[in-house]
N, C-alpha and C positions, 0 to 999 in steps of 0.2 A: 226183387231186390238183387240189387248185381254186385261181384264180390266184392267191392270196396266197400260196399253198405255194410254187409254183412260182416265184414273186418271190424269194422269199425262199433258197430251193433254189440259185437262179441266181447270187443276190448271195454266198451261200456259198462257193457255187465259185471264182468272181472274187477272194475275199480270199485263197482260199488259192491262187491260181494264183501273186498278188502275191504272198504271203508266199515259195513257192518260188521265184518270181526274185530277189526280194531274196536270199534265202540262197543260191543259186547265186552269183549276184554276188560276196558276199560271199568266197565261198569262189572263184573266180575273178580273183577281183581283189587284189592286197595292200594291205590296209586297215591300220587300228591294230594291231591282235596284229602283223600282219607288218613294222609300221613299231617295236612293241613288240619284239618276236623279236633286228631289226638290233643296235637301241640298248642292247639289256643286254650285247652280244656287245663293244660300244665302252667305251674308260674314260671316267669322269665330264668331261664339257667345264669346261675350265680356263678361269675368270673372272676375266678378265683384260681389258684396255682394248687389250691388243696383238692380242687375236682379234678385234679391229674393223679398220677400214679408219680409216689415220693422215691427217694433214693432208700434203699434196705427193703421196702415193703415185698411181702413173696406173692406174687400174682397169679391165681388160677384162670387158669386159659393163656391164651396166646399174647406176647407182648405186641403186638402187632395190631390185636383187633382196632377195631375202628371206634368203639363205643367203649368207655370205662365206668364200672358201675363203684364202688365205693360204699361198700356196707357199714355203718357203724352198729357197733353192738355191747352188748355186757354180756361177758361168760356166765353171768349168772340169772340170766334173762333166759326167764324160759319160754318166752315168743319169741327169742332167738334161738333158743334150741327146735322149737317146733319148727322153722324157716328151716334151717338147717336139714333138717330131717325129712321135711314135706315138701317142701319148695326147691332146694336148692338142686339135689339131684336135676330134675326135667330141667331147671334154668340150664345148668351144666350140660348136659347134653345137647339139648336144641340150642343152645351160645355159646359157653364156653368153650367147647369141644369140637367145635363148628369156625373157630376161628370169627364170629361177629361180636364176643365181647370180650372183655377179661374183668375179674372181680378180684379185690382186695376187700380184705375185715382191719378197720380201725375199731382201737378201743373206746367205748363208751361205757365205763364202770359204773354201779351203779352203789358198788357196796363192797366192804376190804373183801367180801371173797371173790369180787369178779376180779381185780388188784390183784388179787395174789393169783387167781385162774391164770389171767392174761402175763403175767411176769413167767411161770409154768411157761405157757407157750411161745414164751420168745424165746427163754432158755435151753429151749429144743433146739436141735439143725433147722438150718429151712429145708429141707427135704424132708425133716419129719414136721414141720409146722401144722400141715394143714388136716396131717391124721391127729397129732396132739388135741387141735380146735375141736376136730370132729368127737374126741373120747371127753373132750371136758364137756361136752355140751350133751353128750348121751349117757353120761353120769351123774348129772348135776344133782340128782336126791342124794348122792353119796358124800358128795363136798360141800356141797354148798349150804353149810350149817355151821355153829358158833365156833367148832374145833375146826375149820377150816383147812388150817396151815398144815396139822397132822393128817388129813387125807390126803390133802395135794400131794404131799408126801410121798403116800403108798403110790399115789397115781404116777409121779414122778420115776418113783424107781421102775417101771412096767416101762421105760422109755430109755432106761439105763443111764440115770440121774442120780449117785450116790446120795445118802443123807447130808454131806457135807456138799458138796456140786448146787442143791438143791436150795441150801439154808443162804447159801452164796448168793442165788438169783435172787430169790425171796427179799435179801437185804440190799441187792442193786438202784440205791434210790437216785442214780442217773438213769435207769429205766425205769422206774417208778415215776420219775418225775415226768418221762415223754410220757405214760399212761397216761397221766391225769392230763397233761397238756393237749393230750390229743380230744380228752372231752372238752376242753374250755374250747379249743380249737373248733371243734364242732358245732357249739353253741354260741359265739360268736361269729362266724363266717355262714353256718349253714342254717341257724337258729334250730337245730338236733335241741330236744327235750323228752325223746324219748328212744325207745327202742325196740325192734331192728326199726333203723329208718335211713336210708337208700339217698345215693346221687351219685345219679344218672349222665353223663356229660354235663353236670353242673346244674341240672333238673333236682330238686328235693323232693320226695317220695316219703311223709312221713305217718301215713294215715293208713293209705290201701295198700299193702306190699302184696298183694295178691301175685300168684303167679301169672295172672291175665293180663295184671296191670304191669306187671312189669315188662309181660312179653312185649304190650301194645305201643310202652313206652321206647323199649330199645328198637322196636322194628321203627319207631317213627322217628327218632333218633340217627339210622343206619343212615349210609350214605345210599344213592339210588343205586342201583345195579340194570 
């Protein structure tokens, strides 16, 4: 074999070494078909202005990400407290924190004490929003019962909410009324009937909110890299 052969022999082998890594990759890795595969399994994303992030709402994670996730929930929903506590951490970490998603909580009341929870946490700063969500939702055996308004109360002042500050938000029924609009809003636009139930770039999520399913949803969601 004389060198040109051998040149050439060599450069052979080399394209097809490449070509097998690529195709192992491929088939190791989940690519399009596998980002394909998720997305037939989801209904069509609902196009709509409310699968965006609204003016005032306080956004965990980056404004920037690429994917917006969109929680609806009831402060008084305790499969919303369980998400919150089990679930949301790792999302937070591996997405939010990561810059590939951001999430917002819209209200979905389900009863005057989620109404008076969620009014509690608008009447915070947005800098403390999202601790406030987090203590109504790790409290809920304490409030969430017929005397309602008088725990909120206690919980309100632990945030530096005089009685009077307090009895003020409570009676805001220009924010009272976005509460409730924002569930008709839900159930109109996203067909929401329960809760936590999720949307994803305009994807509804109102069944499996798993942390697997949601991972699977937002990675087939993401843009390619």
């Amino acid at each position: 074999m004389n060198k040109r052969t051998a040149r050439a022999a060599t450069a052979g082998v080399v394209i097809l070494a490449a070509a097998a890594v690529s195709i192992w990759s491929l088939m190791q890795s989940p690519g399009a078909p596998a980002k394909a595969a998720i997305l037939d399994k989801l209904p069509p994303p609902v196009e709509h202005d409310l699968a965006t992030i609204q003016p005032g709402e306080v956004i965990l994670g980056s404004e920037s990400a690429p994917v917006t996730i969109v929680e609806y929930a009831s402060m008084s929903c305790p499969h919303c407290a369980a998400f919150h506590k089990d679930v949301l951490p790792a999302l937070k970490a591996a997405y939010l924190d990561t810059g590939k998603a951001k999430l917002v909580l819209r209200d979905f009341p389900l009863n005057k004490p989620a109404v008076e929870g969620a009014l509690l946490a608008r009447c915070v700063s947005p800098m403390a929003y999202w601790a406030m969500v987090d203590r109504l939702f790790s409290t809920q055996q304490q409030w969430v019962v017929e005397d309602s308004f008088r725990q909120l109360s206690s919980l309100a002042a632990t945030a530096g909410l005089s009685p009077d500050a307090f009895a003020q938000c409570q009676a805001n029924t220009q924010m009272k009324d976005t509460i409730i609009n924002s569930l008709q809003q839900a159930e109109t636009v996203f067909g929401v009937n329960s809760t936590p139930s999720f949307v994803i770039n305009g994807v509804v999520l109102k069944e499996d909110n798993s942390l697997e399913t949601i991972k699977a949803v937002v990675d087939a969601l993401s843009p390619a890299t």
